[in-house]
Backbone bond lengths (Angstrom), bond angles and torsions (degrees), N, CA, C in turn:
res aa  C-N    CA-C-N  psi(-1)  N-CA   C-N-CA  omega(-1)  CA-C   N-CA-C  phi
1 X - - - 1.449 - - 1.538 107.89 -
2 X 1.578 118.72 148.25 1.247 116.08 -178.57 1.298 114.13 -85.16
3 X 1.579 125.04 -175.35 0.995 115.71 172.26 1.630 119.23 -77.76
4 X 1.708 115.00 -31.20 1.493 132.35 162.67 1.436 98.58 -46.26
5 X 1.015 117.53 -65.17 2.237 118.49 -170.58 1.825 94.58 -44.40
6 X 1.435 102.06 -65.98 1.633 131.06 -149.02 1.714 84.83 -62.15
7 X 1.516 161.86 -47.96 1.354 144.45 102.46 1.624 141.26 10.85
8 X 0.978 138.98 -57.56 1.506 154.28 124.87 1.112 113.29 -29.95
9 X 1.584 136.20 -66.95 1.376 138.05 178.97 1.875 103.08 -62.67
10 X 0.750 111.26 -23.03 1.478 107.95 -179.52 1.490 113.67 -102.99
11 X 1.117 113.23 -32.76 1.682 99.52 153.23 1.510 128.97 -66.41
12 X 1.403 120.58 -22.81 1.308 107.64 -161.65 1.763 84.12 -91.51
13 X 1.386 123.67 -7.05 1.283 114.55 -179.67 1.590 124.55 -91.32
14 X 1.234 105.20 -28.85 1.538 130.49 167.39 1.807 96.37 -83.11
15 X 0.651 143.98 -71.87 1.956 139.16 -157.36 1.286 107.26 -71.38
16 X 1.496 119.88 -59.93 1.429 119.17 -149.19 1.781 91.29 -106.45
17 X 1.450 141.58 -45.56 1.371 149.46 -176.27 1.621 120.70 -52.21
18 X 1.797 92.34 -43.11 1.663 100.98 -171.04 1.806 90.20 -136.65
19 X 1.112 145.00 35.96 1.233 155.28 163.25 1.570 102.72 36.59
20 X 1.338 127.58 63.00 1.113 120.35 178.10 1.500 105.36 -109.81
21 X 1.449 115.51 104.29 0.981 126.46 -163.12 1.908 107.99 -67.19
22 X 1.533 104.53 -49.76 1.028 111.31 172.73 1.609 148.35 -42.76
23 X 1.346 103.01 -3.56 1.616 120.83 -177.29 1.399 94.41 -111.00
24 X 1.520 138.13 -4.94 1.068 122.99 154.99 1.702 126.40 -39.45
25 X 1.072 113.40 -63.51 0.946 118.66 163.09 1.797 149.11 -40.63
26 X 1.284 96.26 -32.34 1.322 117.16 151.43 1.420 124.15 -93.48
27 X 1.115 117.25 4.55 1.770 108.78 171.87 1.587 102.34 -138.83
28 X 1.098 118.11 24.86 1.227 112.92 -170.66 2.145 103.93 -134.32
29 X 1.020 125.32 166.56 1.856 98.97 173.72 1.354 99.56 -105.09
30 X 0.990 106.80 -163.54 1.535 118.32 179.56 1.559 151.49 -69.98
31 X 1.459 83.51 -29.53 1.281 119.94 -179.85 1.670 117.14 -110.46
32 X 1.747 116.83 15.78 0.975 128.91 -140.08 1.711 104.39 -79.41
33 X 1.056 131.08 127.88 1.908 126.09 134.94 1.093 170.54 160.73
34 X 1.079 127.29 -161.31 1.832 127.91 -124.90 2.188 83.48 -105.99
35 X 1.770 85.73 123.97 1.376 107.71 159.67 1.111 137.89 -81.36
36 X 1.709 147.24 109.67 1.018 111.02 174.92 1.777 108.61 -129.45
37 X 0.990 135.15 112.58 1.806 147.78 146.06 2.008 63.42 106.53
38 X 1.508 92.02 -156.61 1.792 118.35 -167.32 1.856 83.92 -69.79
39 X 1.019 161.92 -57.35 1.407 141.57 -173.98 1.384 119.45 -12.15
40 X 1.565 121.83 149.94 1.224 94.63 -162.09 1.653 89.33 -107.54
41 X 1.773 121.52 167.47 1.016 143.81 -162.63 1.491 110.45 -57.20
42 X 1.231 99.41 140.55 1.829 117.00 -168.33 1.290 110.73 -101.25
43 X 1.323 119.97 121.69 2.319 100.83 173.08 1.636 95.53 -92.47
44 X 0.870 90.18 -158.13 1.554 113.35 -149.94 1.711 93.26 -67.53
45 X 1.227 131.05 -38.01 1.966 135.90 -172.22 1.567 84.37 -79.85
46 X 1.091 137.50 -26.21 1.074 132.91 -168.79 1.268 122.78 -75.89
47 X 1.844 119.49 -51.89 1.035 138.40 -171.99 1.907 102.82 -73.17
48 X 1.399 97.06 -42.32 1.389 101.20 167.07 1.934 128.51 -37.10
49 X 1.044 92.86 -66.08 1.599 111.14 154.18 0.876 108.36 -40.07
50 X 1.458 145.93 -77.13 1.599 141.35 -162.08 1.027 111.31 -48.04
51 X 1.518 107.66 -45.99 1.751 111.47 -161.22 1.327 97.80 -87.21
52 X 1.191 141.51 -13.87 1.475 149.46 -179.17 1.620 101.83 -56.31
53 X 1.751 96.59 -56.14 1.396 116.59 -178.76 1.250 124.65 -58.45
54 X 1.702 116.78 -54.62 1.375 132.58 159.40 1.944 115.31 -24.74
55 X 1.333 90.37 -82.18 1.898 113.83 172.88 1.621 105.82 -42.77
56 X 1.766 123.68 -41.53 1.473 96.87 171.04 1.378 128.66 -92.48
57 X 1.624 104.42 5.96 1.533 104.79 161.62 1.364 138.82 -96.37
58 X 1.549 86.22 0.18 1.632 121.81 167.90 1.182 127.52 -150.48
59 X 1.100 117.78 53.03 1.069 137.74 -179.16 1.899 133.79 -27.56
60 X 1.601 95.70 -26.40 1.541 112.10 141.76 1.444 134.20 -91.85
61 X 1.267 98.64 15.81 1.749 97.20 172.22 1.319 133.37 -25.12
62 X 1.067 124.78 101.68 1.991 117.03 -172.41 1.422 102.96 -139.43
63 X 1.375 123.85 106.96 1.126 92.95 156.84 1.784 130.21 -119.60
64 X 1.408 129.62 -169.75 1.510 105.77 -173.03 1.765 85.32 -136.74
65 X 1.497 98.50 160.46 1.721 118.21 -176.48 1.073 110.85 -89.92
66 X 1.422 115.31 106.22 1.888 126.01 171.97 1.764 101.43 -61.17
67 X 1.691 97.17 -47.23 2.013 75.65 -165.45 1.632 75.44 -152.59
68 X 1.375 94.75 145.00 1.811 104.55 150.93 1.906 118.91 -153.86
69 X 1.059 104.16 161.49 1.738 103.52 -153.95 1.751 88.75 -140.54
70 X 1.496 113.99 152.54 1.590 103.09 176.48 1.581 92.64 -150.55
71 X 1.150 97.10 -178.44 1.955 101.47 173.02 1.667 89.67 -137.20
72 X 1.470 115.83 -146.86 1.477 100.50 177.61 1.544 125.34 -98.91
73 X 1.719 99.47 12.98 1.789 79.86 169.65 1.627 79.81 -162.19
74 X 1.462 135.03 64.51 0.970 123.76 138.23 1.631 105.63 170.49
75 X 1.571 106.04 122.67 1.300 150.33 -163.44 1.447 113.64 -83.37
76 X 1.368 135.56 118.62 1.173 127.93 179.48 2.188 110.24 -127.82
77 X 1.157 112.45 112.50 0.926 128.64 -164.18 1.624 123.90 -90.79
78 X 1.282 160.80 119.71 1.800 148.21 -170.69 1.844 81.45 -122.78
79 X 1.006 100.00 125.10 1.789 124.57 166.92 1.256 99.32 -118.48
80 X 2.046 105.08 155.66 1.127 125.95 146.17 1.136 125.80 -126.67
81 X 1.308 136.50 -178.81 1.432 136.67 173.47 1.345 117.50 -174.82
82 X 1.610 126.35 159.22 1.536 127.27 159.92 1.242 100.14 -130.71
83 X 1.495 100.26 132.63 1.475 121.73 179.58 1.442 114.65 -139.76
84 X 1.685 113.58 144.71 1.260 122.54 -175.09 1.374 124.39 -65.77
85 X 1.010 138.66 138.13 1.751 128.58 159.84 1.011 127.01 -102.40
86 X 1.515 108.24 106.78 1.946 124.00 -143.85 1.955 96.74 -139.22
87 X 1.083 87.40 -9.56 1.498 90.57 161.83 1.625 131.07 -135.62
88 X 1.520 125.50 177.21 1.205 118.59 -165.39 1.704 93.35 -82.72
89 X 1.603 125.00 151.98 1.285 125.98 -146.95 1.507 90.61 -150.61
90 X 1.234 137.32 60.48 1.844 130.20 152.02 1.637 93.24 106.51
91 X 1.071 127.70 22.35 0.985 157.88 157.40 1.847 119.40 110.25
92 X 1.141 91.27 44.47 1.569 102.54 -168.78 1.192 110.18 -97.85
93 X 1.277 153.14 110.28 1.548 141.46 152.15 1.461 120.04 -19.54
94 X 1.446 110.96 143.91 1.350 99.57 174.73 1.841 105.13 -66.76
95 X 1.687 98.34 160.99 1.177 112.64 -172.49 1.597 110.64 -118.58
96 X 1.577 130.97 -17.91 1.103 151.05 -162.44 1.739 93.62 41.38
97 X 1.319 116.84 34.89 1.849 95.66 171.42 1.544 106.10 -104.31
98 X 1.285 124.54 167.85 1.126 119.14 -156.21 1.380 99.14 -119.84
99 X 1.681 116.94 125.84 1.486 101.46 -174.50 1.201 97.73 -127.90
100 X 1.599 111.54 179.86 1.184 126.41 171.63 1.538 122.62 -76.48
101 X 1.492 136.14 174.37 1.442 134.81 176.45 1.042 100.67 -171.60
102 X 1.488 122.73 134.38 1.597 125.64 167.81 1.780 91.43 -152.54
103 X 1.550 93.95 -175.41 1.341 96.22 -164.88 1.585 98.80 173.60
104 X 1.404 111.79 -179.70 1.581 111.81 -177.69 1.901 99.96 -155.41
105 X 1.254 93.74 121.83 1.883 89.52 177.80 1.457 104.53 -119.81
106 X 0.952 100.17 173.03 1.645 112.71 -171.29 1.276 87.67 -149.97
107 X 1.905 92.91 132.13 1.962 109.08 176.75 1.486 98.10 -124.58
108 X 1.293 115.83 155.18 1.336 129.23 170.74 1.704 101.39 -119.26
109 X 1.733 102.21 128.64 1.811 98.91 -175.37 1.435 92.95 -106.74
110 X 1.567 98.67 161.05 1.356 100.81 -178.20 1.806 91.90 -136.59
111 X 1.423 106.24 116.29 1.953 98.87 -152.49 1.314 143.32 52.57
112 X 0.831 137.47 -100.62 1.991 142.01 146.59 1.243 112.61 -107.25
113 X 1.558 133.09 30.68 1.058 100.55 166.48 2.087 92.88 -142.70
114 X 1.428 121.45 -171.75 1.755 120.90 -173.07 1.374 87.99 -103.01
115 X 1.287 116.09 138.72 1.157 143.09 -178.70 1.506 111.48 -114.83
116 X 1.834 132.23 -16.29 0.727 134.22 -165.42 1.636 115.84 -172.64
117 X 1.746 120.18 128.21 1.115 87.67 -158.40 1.766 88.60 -136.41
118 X 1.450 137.10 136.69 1.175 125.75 -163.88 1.820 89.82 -138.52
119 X 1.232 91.03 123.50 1.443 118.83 175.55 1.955 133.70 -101.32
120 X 1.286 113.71 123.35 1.496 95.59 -175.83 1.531 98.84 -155.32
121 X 1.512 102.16 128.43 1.367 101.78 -176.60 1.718 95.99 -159.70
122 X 1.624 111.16 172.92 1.519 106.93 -135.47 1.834 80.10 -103.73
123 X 1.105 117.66 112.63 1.743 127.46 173.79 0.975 98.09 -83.90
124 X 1.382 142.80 -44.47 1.379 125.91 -177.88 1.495 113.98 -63.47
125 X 1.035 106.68 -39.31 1.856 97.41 175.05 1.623 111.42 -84.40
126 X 1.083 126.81 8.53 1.516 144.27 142.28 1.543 105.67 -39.96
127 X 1.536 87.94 -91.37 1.320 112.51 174.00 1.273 107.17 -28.43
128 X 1.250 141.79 -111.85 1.469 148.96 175.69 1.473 116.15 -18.50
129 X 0.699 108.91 -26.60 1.491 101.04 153.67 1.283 122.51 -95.70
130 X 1.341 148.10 -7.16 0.997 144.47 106.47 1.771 147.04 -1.25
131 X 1.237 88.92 -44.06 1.299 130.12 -158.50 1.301 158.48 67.06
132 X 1.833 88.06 4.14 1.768 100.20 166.16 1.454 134.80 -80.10
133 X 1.210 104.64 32.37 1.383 130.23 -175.56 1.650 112.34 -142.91
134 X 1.306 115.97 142.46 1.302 118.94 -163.50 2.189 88.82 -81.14
C-alpha cells in the first residue's frame, strides 16, 4: 500500500467509520473540499455536519474498501457497506431495515494531507431500499 492509499484508507476509517471529527484537521488542508452529486462543495465544518447526519441515521455506519488505485497525488477508492436505518434520513422515519451502500470517491492530496474529496454513490437505490421508492 502507498503512502497516498495508507492516508485515504485511514481517513475514511478515522472520519467517516468511527466519526472522529477531530483528525479532520490533521489529514485534511485547510482550504479543503469534499464533493458530493451537483450539491455544492463542503469544507471541512461542513463535511463534519454531513457525516454527523449520515452516523445518526445510521448509526452503525461502517464501511470497508473493495479496491483503490493512486498515482502521486490522487487516490480513487470503490467501498461497500450495510448499515441500519435507526434514524430519520431526508425526511424519512427510521425504518430499522438494513441496507446496502457503496460508492466510489476520488481524493486529490496536496503533500500528506486530502485537499479534495469527490463522492458518488447510487441514492436512488438508497432510497428504494428504504422504501420511499417503488
Amino acid at each position: 500500500m502507498t503512502e497516498q492509499e495508507k492516508l485515504v484508507t485511514d481517513y475514511i476509517e478515522t472520519v467517516w467509520n468511527t466519526g472522529n471529527y477531530q483528525a479532520l484537521e490533521s489529514m485534511t488542508t485547510s482550504d479543503f473540499a469534499y464533493h458530493l452529486g451537483g450539491q455544492p462543495p463542503r469544507d471541512r465544518a461542513g463535511l463534519q455536519l454531513f457525516v454527523t447526519s449520515c452516523r445518526r441515521s445510521f448509526p452503525d455506519w461502517r464501511v470497508a474498501i473493495e479496491s483503490i488505485v493512486s498515482t502521486d497525488d490522487q487516490v480513487a477508492v470503490r467501498w461497500r457497506g450495510q448499515v441500519t436505518h435507526q434514524g430519520e434520513f431526508h425526511g424519512i422515519l427510521a425504518t430499522g431495515r438494513k441496507v446496502h451502500v457503496s460508492g466510489m470517491n476520488f481524493y486529490r492530496l496536496a503533500g500528506d494531507k486530502i485537499a479534495e474529496e469527490w463522492e458518488q454513490t447510487d441514492s436512488l437505490d438508497l432510497l428504494r431500499q428504504l422504501g420511499a421508492l417503488p
